[in-house]
N, C-alpha and C positions, 0 to 999 in steps of 0.2 A: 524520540519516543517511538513505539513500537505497535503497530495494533494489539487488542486482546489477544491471549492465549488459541483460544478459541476458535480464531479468524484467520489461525496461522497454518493449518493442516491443508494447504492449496499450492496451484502453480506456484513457481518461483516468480515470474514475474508479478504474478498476482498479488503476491504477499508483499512485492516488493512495492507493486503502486500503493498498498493498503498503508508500507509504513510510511512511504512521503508524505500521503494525505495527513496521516496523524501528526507526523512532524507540525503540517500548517493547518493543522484543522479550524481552526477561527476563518483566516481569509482564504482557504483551501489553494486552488492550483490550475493553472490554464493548461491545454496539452502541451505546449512546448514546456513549458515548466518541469512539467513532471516526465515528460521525455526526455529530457535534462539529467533529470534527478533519479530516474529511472536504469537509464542507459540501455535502451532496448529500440531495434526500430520498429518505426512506424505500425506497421501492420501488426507485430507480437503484442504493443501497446494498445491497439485497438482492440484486438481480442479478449484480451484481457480486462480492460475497460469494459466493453458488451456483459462479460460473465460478470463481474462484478455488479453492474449494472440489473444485470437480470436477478442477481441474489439478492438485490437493495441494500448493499453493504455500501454504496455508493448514490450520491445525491448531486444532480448536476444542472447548475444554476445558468438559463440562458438571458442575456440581455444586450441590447443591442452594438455594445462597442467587442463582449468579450464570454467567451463560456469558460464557467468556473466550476470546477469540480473538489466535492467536497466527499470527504467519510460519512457513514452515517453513524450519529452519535452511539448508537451500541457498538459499534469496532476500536473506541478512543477510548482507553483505559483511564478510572476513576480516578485513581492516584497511583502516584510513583512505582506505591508497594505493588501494582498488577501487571508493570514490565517484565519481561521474559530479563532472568539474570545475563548477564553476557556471555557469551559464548567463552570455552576454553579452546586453547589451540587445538588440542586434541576432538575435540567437538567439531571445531571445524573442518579438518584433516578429513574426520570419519565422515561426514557429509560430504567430500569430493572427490575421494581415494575409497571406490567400494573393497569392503575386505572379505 
């Protein structure tokens, strides 16, 4: 699943933490998880985290064994019908081959 429409007009990385979060938004995501799932290092992870953070598109749970970081429930789309359709190859093409 994909963050809202909405939530998507940001850094790539940014976009790309917002869709992991959605992916697990119930039990959300430790850093190493989503640096994982990410693929970004450390430091582009954390900036992006910060922003995110600072927009409150992000909610992040601290307790003593683990910090769990979650979406905030307006970035998790309602249902199905409010995922972005999927990209075409040519879609994809045009976002990394500027023409």
């Amino acid at each position: 699943m994909k963050a809202k429409r909405e939530y998507r007009n940001r850094a790539q990385t940014e976009v790309a933490v917002l869709d992991a979060l959605v992916d697990r938004s119930e039990e959300g995501m430790g850093v190493f998880e989503l640096r994982a799932a990410v693929e970004v290092d450390i430091d582009e992870l954390e900036e992006a985290l910060g922003t995110l953070k600072a927009d409150d598109l992000i909610v992040v749970e601290s307790n003593p064994d683990e910090t769990v970081i979650k979406p905030d429930e307006r970035v998790v789309p309602d249902a199905p019908a409010e995922e972005e359709p999927e990209q075409s190859i040519g879609e994809w093409l045009r976002e990394r081959i500027p023409f």
